[in-house]
C-alpha positions in Angstrom: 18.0 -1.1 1.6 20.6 -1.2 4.4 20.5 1.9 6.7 24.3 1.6 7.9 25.4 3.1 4.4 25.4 6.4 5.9 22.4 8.5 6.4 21.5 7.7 2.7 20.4 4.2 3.4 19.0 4.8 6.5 15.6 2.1 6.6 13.6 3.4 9.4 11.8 2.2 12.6 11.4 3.8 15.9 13.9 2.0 18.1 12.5 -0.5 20.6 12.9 -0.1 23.9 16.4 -2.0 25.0 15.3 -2.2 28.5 13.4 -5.9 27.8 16.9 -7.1 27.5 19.2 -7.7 29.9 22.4 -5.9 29.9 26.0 -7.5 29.8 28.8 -4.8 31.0 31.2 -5.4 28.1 32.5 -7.5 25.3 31.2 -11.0 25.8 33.5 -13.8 26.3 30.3 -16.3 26.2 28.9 -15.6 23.3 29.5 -14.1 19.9 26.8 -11.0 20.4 25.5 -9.8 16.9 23.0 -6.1 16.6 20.6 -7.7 14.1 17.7 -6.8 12.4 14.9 -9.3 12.2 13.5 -8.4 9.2 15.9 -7.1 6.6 16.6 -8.8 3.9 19.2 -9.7 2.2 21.0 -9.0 4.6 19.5 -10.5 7.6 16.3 -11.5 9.2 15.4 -13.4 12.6 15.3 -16.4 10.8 18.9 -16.1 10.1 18.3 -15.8 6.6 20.3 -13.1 5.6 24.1 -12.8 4.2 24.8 -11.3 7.2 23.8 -13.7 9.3 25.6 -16.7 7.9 28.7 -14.3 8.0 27.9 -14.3 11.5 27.9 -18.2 11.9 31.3 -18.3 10.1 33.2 -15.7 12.7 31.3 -17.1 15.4 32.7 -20.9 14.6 35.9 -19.1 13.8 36.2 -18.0 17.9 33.9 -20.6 18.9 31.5 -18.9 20.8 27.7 -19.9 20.6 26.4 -17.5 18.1 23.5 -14.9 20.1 21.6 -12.0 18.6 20.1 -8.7 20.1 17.4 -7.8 17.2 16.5 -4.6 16.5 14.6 -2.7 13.9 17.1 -0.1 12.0 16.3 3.3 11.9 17.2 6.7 14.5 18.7 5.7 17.6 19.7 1.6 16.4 23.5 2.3 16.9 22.5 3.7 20.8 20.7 1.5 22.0 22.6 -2.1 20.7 26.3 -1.0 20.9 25.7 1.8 23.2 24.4 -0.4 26.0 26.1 -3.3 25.2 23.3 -5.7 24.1 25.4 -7.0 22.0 29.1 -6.3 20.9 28.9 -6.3 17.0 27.0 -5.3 13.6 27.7 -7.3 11.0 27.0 -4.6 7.9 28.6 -0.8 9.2 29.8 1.8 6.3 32.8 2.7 6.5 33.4 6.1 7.8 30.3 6.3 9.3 31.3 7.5 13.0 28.6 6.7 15.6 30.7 3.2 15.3 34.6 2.0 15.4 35.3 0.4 11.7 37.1 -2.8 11.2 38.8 -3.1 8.4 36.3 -3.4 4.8 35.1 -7.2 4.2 33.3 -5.9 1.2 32.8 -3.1 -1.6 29.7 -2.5 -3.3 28.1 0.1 -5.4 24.5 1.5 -6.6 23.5 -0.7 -9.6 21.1 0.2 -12.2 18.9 -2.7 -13.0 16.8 -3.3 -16.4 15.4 -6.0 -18.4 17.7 -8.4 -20.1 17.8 -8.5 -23.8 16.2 -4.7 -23.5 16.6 -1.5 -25.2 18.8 -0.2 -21.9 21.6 -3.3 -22.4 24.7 -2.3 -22.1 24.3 1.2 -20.2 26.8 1.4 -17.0 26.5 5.7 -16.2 23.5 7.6 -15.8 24.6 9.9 -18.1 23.9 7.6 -21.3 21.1 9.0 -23.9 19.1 6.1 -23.6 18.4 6.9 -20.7 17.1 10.3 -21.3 13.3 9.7 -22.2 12.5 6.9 -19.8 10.7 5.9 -16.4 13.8 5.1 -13.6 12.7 4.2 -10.2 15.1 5.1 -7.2 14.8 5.4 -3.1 14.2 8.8 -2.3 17.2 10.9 -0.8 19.9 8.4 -1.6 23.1 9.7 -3.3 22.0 8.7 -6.7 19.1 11.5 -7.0 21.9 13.9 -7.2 23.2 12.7 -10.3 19.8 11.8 -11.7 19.1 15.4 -11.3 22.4 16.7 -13.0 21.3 14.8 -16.2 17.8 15.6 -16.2 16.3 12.7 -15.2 14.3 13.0 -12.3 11.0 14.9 -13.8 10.1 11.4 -15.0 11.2 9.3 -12.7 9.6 7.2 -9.8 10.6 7.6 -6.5 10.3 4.4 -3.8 10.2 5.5 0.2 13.6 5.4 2.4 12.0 5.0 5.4 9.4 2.3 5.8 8.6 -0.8 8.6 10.8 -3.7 6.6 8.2 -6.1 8.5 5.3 -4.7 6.1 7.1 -3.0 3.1 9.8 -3.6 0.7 10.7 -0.5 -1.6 13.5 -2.7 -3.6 11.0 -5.1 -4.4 7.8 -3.0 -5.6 10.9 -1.4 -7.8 12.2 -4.9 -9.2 7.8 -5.5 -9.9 7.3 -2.5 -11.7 10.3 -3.1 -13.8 9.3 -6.7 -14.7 5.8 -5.0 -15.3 6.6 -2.0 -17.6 5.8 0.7 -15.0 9.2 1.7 -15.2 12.2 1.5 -17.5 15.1 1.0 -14.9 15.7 0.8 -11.5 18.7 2.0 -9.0 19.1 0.1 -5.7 22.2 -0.4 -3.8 23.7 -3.2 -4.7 22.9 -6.0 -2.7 19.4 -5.2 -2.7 19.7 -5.3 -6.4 21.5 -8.2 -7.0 19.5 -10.2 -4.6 16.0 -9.1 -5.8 17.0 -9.1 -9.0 17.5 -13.1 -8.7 13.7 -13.2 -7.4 12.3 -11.6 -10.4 9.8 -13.6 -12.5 12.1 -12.3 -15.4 15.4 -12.1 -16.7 16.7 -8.9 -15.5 20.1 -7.2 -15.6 22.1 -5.7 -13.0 24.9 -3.3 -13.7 27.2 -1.7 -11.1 26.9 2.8 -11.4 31.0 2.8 -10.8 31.6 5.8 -14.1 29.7 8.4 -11.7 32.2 10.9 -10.3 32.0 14.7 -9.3 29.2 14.1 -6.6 28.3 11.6 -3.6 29.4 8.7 -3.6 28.1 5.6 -5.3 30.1 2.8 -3.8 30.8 1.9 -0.6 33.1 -0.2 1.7 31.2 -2.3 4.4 32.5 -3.1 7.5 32.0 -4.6 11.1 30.8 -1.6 13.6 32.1 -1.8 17.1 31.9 0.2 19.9 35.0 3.2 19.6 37.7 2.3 22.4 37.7 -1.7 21.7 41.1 -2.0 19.8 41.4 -5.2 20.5 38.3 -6.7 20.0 38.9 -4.7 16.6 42.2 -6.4 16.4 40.9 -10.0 16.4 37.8 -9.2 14.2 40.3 -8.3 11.7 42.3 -10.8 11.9 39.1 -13.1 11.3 37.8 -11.0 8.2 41.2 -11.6 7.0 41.8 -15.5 7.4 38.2 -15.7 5.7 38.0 -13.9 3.7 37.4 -15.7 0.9 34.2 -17.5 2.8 33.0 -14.5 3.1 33.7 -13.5 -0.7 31.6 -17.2 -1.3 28.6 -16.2 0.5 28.2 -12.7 -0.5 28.4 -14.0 -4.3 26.1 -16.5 -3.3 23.5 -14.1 -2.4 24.1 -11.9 -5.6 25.7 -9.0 -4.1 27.8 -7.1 -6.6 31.4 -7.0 -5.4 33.9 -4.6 -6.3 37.5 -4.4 -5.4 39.5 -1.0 -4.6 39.9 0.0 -8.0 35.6 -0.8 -8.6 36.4 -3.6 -10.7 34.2 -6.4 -10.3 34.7 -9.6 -8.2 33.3 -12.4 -9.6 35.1 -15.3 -7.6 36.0 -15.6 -4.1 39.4 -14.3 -3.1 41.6 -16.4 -1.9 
């Protein structure tokens, strides 16, 4: 679950104390300073496993600057105390919109995505609204934007509901969902996408993921991800655009690479870099 897509996604940790640190006055011409999390995966982790961190390598090449990270847990006050006291001078993964950061422009799109068993009785669904859907088991994070739908249709009476906020060092939500659908526990599971699509991949079984893009009429279920900067820094903006743009099709190959469902502006899927 990745807590920069708004306050739904927001995976929690009280912040650590950014005093440890030292504390460079502004953007860093010495290094390419990346906000990470150590331990949130797919996206990243301190061993630099993450999509975000080898999107990281590949802009830090790009302005050939040694690559240097300021890790934090996500959760209340992340935004504050890495961008806010200049720790560092980038997050890799920001929705866009979202205003305690300046946006660059979108390097990706994603939606929720309902994931089932492959070759099961749910093949095929794409909206939450589908009849099959109405007598079965559907695990989803609690408070995230698709409980309001799953309410409108009447399915939440049945349904299992996985925490928001939880220490990603000790607990994974998306993957106890992704083991009780292998298992039977439930019938279908909603994550965000990349959690979906890169989980999914882990499973000990064939299972299906399907991007919720037919929901409309409520909060949104798709998403456009970008770089979060500090407000005020139009140029750095300037040149990390630039760079999103001249690779963007890199970035494209990693993010498929890592099974993250990718959408373009009219929610159609991408299924091979862009060039």
């Amino acid at each position: 679950m990745n807590s920069r897509i708004a306050a739904c996604l927001l995976v929690a940790l009280s912040p650590l104390p950014a005093a440890a640190q030292q504390r460079p006055a502004v953007v860093s011409d010495e290094a390419f300073r990346v906000c990470g999390d150590p331990a949130n995966m797919p996206f990243s982790n301190r061993d630099e496993g993450g999509f975000e961190n080898k999107i990281a390598e590949l802009i830090a090449a790009e302005v050939k600057l040694p690559l240097r990270y300021f890790w934090m847990p996500q959760g209340p006050g992340f935004v504050r105390n890495t961008l806010g006291t200049k720790l560092c001078d980038v997050i890799i993964g920001y929705a866009s919109g979202a205003d305690p950061v300046q946006n660059t422009n979108a390097y990706y799109k994603s939606a929720f995505v309902l994931v089932t068993k492959t070759g099961g009785p749910l093949d095929g669904v794409d909206r939450l609204s589908d009849e099959r859907l109405k007598d079965k088991r559907i695990g989803l994070i609690a408070a995230t934007p698709p409980s309001d739908y799953m309410l409108r249709y009447g399915l939440l009476p049945k349904a299992k509901s996985y925490p928001l906020i939880v220490d990603r060092r000790y607990d994974s939500p998306a993957e106890a969902m992704i083991s009780d659908i292998v298992s039977g526990e439930i019938d279908a599971g909603i994550l965000w996408g990349p959690n979906g699509g890169w989980f999914a991949r882990q499973a000990s079984a064939p299972l299906t993921v399907t991007a919720l893009t037919h929901e409309t009429n409520g909060p949104p279920m798709s998403f456009r991800i970008t770089f979060g900067i500090r407000h005020g820094e139009l140029e750095w903006k300037r040149r990390l655009n630039e760079l999103i743009a001249g690779r963007q099709g890199e970035i494209d190959k990693i993010l498929l690479g890592y099974g993250v469902p990718l959408l373009d502006d009219q929610d159609r899927p991408i299924t091979k870099p862009r060039s």
